[in-house]
KEPA-580244 format. One record per residue (C-alpha): residue in one letter; x, y, z. Coordinates in steps of 0.1 Angstrom, whole numbers, padded with zeros to 4 digits, always signed. Layout:
% KEPA-580244
AXYZ ...
% end
This chain:
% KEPA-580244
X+1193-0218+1852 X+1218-0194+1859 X+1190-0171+1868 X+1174-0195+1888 X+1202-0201+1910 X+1206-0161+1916 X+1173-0159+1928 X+1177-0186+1951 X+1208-0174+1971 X+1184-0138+1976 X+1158-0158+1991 X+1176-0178+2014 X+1195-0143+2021 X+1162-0122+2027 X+1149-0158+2046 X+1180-0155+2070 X+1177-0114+2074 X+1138-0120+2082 X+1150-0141+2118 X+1152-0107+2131 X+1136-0075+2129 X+1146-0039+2130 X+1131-0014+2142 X+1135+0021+2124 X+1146+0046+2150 X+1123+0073+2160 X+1130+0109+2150 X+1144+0132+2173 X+1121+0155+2191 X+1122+0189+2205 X+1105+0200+2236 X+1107+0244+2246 X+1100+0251+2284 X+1098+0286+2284 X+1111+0307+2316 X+1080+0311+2344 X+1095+0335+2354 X+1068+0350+2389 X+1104+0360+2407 X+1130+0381+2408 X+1152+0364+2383 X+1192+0366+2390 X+1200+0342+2364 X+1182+0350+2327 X+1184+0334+2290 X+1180+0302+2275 X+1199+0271+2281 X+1197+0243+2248 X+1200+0210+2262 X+1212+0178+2236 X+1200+0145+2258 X+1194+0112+2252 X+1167+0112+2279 X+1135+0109+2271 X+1108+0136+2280 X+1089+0117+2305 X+1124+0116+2324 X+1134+0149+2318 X+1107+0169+2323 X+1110+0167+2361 X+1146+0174+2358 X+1141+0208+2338 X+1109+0220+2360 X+1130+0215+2389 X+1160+0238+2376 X+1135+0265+2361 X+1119+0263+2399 X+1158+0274+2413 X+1160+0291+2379 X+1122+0306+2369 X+1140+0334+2347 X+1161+0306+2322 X+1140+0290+2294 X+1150+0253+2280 X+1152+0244+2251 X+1152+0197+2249 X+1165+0181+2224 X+1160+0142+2231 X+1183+0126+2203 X+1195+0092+2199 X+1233+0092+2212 X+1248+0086+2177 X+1226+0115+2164 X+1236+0138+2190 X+1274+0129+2189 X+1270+0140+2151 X+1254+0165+2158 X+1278+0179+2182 X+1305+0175+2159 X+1295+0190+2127 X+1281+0222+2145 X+1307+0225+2159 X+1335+0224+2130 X+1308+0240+2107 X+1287+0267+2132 X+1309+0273+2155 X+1280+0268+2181 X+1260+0241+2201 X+1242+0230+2227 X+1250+0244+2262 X+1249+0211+2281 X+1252+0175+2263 X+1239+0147+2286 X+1241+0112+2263 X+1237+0073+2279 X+1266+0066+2252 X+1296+0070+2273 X+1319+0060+2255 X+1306+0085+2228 X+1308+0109+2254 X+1345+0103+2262 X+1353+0108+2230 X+1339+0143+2228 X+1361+0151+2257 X+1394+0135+2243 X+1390+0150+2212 X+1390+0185+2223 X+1349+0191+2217 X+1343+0197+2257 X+1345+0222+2280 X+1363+0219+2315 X+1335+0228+2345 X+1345+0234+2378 X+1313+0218+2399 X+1322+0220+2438 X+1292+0194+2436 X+1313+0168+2420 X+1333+0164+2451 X+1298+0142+2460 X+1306+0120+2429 X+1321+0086+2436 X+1360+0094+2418 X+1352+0069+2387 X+1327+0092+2380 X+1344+0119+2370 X+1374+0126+2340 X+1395+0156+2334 X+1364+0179+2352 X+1351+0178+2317 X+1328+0145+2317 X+1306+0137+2347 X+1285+0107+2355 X+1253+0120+2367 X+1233+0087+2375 X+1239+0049+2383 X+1218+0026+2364 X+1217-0012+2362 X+1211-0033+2325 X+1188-0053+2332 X+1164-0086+2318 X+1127-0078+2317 X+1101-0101+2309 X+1061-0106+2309 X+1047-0119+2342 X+1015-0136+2331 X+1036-0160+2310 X+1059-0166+2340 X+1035-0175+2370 X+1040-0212+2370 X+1079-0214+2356 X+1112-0190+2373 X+1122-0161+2350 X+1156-0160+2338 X+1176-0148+2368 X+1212-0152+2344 X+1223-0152+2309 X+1227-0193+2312 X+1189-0197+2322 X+1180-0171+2295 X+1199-0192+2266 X+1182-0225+2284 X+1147-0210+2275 X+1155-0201+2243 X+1169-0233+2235 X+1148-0257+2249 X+1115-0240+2239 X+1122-0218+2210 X+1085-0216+2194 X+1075-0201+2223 X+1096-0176+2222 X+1101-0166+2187 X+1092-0129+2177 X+1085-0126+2211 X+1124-0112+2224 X+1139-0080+2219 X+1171-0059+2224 X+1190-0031+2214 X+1199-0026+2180 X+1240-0022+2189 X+1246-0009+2154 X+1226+0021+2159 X+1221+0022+2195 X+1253+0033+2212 X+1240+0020+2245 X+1234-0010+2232 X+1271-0014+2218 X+1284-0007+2253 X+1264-0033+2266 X+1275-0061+2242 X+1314-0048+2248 X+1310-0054+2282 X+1291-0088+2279 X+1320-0097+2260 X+1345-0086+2285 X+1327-0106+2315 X+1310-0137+2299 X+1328-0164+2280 X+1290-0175+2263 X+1272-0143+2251 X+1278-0150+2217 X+1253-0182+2224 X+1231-0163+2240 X+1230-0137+2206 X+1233-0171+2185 X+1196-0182+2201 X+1182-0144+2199 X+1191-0143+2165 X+1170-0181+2162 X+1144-0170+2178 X+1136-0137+2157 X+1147-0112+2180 X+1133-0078+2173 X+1163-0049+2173 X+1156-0013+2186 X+1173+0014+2192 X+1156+0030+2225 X+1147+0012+2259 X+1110+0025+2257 X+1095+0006+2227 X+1111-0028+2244 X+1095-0019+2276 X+1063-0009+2267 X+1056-0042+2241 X+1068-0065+2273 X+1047-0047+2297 X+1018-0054+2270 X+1031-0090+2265 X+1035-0084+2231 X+1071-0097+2235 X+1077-0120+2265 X+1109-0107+2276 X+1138-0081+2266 X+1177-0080+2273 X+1202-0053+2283 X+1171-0024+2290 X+1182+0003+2313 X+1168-0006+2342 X+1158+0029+2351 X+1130+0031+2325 X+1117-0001+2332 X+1118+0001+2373 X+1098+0033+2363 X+1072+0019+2340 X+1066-0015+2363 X+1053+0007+2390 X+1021+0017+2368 X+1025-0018+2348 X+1019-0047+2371 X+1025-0068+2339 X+1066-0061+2339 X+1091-0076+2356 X+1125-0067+2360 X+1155-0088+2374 X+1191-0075+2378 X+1209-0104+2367 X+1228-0123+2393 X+1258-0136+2372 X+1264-0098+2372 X+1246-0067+2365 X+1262-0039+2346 X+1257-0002+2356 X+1261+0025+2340 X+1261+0063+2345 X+1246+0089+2321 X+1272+0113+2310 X+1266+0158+2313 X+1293+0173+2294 X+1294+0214+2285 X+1303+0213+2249 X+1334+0238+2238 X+1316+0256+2215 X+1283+0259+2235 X+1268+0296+2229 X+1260+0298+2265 X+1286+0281+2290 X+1278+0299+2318 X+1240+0285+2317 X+1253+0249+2303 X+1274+0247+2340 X+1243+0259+2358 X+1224+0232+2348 X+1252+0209+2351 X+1256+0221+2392 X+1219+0215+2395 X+1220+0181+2381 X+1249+0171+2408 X+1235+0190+2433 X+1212+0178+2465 X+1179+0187+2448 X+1191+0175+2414 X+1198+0143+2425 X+1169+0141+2445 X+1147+0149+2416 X+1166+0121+2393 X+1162+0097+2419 X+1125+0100+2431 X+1108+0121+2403 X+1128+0107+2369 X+1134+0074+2380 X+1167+0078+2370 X+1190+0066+2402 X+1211+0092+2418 X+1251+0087+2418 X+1256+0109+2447 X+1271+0092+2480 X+1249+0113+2501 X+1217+0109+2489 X+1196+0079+2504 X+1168+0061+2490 X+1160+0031+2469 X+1169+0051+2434 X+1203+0056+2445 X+1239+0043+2442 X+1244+0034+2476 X+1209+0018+2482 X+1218-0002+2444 X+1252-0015+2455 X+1246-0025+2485 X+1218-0047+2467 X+1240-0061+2437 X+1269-0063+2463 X+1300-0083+2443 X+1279-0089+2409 X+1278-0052+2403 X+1296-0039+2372 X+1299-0001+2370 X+1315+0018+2341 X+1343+0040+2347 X+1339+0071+2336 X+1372+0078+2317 X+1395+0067+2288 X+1393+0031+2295 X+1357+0036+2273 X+1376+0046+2240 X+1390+0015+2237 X+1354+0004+2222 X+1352+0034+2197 X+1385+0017+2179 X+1372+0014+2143 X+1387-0020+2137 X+1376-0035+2170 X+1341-0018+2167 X+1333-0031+2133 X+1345-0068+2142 X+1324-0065+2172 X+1293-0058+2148 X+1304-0081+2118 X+1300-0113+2149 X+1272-0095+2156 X+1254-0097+2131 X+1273-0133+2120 X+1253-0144+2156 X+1222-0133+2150 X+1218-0152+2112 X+1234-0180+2123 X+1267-0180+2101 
% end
């Protein structure tokens, strides 16, 4: 009997784990751009890059500094931002070298690099263009301005409104939950340090999120760790719609998917910026700062903006990808992230792991 019993409670356990799915996160990849070289080369070497940016984004980014730069190679690491904290870390206290430029979407992850002495000061005379929120102890600089964002599956959506706010999201999932189950997705916010920054803030500025993650959890929502998979499964209306994906990515797919839509939610939109740090014990600073002065720069920006997808921060660059063209759109709802240590008040241990334990409590229901 007694037997009977134990085998009981681990069903209805495995029953309740099996309302949502998780995704196992993809590996990290490498990617070498070797110097073109074709010109007289003042600058030479190899710069290694640690970035949570994926290729597609990137690669515009590094062909555009090898085209200032043709006699620098690259070397791309695209990590996932807890990976590449680690990884910064432990090379650090155990090699004694690193990457020459760390650029991570984790900012709070970031900040903490620079608090605890793992960053180099850079002095950029491009950040002067930055707005001043943007920029802490001329060690950590926010290099883009990018909105969270709900996505969803048009088809589905031609005869009823998409969720334009949290409240009209939870409705949906509330009201018609068989629809919708399997068929949602977000980050996974215990791997996915983006995704933790998200939910922190979601905390901060709405009194019902933990509703909201109540009815994802219901509905089977699927967890991953990157904004890609999300994106491309909506796009495909495999899912039907996706929460908190950097609006960047998706903006950029929906122009070649006709399928995705993307909303910038009008109870208020987060932004955030993607951090560039030059690590302490980066082998090559020098090269590290070069590409960080590109990145700020005129053409940097302009590549971020209208090649990556990525939204430039600068106040002088115009466009739709860019800060000024975005605020002027999200006008009072918009909710940037300050750059500074504000953002360490999330990487608290106690305060992090109660924020995972209701969590995860939300999304089975306890």
């Amino acid at each position: 009997m007694v037997a009977m019993l134990i085998d009981l409670v681990k069903s209805l356990a495995l029953s309740a784990m099996a309302t949502f799915a998780l995704v196992t996160p993809a590996l990290a990849q490498s990617y070498e751009f070797p110097a073109p070289g074709g010109a007289v080369a003042a600058e030479t070497g190899r710069v290694v890059v640690y970035s949570t940016t994926d290729i597609d984004a990137a690669r515009p980014i590094v062909e555009g500094f090898q085209a200032q730069y043709p006699g620098i190679a690259v070397e791309y690491h695209d990590l996932q931002s807890i990976a590449l904290f680690e990884r910064v870390i432990e090379e650090t206290d155990e090699q004694g070298e690193t990457a020459d430029l760390v650029l991570s979407s984790a900012l709070d992850l970031q900040i903490k690099l620079v608090n605890d002495g793992y960053a180099s000061q850079w002095k950029s005379a491009e950040a002067r263009q930055l707005p001043g929120w943007a920029v802490w102890r001329s060690a950590a600089f926010g290099i883009t301005y990018e909105p969270a964002v709900i996505i969803y599956y048009k088809p589905f959506f031609e005869h009823r409104p998409a969720p334009a706010t949290r409240a009209a999201l939870a409705q949906y999932l509330e009201e018609d939950g068989s629809t919708f189950f399997g068929k949602i997705a977000t980050y996974d916010v215990e791997r996915s340090g983006l995704g933790f920054l998200f939910l922190a803030r979601d905390q901060e500025h709405s009194a019902d999120i933990w509703r909201l993650v109540s009815l994802m959890g219901e509905q089977g929502v699927k967890l991953y760790t990157s904004s890609a998979a999300i994106i491309d499964r909506v796009a495909s209306g495999r899912f039907l719609l996706g929460y908190n994906i950097l609006g960047s990515y998706a903006e950029r797919m929906a122009r070649t998917r006709p399928d995705l839509g993307v909303i910038e939610p009008e109870d208020y939109t987060i932004v955030m910026s993607r951090v560039a740090l030059i690590p302490r014990a980066a082998k090559t600073p020098g090269l590290g700062g070069l590409f960080l002065d590109f990145l700020l720069s005129r053409d940097g920006q302009s590549i971020l903006a209208n090649d990556a997808g990525l939204n430039a921060i600068r106040l002088d660059i115009e466009g739709a990808n860019t800060s000024s063209s975005l605020s002027a759109r999200l006008g009072a709802r918009a909710r940037p992230i300050r750059v500074g240590p504000g953002l360490l008040v999330y990487l608290d241990q106690t305060k992090r792991r109660r924020l995972i334990e209701r969590w995860n409590a939300a999304l089975v229901g306890r």
